[in-house]
DRENDO-1510 file (C-alpha; in Angstrom, 1 decimal, always signed):
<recs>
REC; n; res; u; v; w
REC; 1; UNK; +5.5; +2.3; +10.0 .
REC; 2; UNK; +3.4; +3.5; +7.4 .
REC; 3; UNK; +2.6; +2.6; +3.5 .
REC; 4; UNK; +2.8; +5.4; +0.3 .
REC; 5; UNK; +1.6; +4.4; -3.4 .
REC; 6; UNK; +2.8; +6.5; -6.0 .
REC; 7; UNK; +0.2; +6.8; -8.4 .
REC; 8; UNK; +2.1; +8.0; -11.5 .
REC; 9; UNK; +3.5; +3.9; -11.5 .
REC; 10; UNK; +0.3; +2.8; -9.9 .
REC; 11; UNK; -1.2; +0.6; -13.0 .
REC; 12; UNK; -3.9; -1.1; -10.9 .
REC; 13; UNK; -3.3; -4.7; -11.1 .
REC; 14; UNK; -5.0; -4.4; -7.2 .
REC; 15; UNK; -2.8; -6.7; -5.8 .
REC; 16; UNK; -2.1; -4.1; -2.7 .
REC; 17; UNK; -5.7; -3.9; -1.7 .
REC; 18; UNK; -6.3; -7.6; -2.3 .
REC; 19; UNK; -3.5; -8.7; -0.1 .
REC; 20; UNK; -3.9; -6.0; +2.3 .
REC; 21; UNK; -7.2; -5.0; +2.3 .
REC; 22; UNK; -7.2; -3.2; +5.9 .
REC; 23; UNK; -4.4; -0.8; +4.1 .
REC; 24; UNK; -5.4; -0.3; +0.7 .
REC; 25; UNK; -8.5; +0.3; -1.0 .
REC; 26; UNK; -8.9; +1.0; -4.7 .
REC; 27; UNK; -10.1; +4.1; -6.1 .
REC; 28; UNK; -13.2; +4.6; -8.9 .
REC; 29; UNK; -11.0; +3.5; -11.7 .
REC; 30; UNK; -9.4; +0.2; -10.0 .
REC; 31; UNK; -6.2; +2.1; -9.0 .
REC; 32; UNK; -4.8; +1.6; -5.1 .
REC; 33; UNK; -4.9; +3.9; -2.6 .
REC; 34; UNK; -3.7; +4.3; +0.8 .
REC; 35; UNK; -6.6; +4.3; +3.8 .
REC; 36; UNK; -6.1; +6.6; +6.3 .
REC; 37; UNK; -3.2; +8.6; +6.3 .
REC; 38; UNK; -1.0; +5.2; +6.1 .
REC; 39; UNK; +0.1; +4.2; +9.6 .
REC; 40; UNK; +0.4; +0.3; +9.3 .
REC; 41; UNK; -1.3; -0.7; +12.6 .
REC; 42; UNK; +0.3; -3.2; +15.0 .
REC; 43; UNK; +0.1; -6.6; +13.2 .
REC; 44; UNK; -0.1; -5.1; +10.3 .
REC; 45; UNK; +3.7; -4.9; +9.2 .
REC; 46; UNK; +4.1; -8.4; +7.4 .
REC; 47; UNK; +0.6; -7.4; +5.3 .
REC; 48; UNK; +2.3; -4.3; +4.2 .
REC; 49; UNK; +5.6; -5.4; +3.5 .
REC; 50; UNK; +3.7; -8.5; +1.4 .
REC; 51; UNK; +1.6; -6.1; -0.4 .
REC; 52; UNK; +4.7; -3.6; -1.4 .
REC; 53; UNK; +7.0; -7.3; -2.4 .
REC; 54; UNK; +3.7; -8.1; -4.6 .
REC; 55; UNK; +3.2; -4.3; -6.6 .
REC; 56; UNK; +4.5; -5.7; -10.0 .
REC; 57; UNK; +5.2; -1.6; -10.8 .
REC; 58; UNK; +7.2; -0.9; -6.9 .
REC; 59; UNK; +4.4; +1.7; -6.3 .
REC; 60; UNK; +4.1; +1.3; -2.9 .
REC; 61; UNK; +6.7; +2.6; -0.4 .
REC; 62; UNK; +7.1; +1.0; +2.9 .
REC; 63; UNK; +8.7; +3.9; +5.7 .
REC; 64; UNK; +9.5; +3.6; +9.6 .
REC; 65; UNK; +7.8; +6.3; +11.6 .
REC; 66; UNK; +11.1; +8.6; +11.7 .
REC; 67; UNK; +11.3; +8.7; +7.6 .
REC; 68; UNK; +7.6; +9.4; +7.3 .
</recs>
């Protein structure tokens, strides 16, 4: 599994990093971004999936392995 933000709706509310701070970070202006290149560890599925149900702008995409 692994975690995408799309930073054209991205409006930085930093609910994703706050929730999920092991996945997300923010960037110099407050806006999320994706650690890593995105692979949701094991454990870390429920965290992801809260942190994409929480983006009040659906910027962040939750994929399986085989879409990614």
């Amino acid at each position: 599994m692994k975690v995408r933000i799309d930073p054209g709706r991205c409006q930085g509310h930093g609910r994703c990093y706050d929730l999920a701070p092991g996945l997300f970070g923010e960037d110099d202006e407050g806006y999320g971004t994706v650690l890593g290149d995105g692979t949701v560890p094991a454990g870390g599925e429920q965290d992801a999936r809260r942190a994409a149900a929480n983006c009040p702008e659906r910027a962040i995409t939750v994929v399986k392995e085989a879409e990614a």
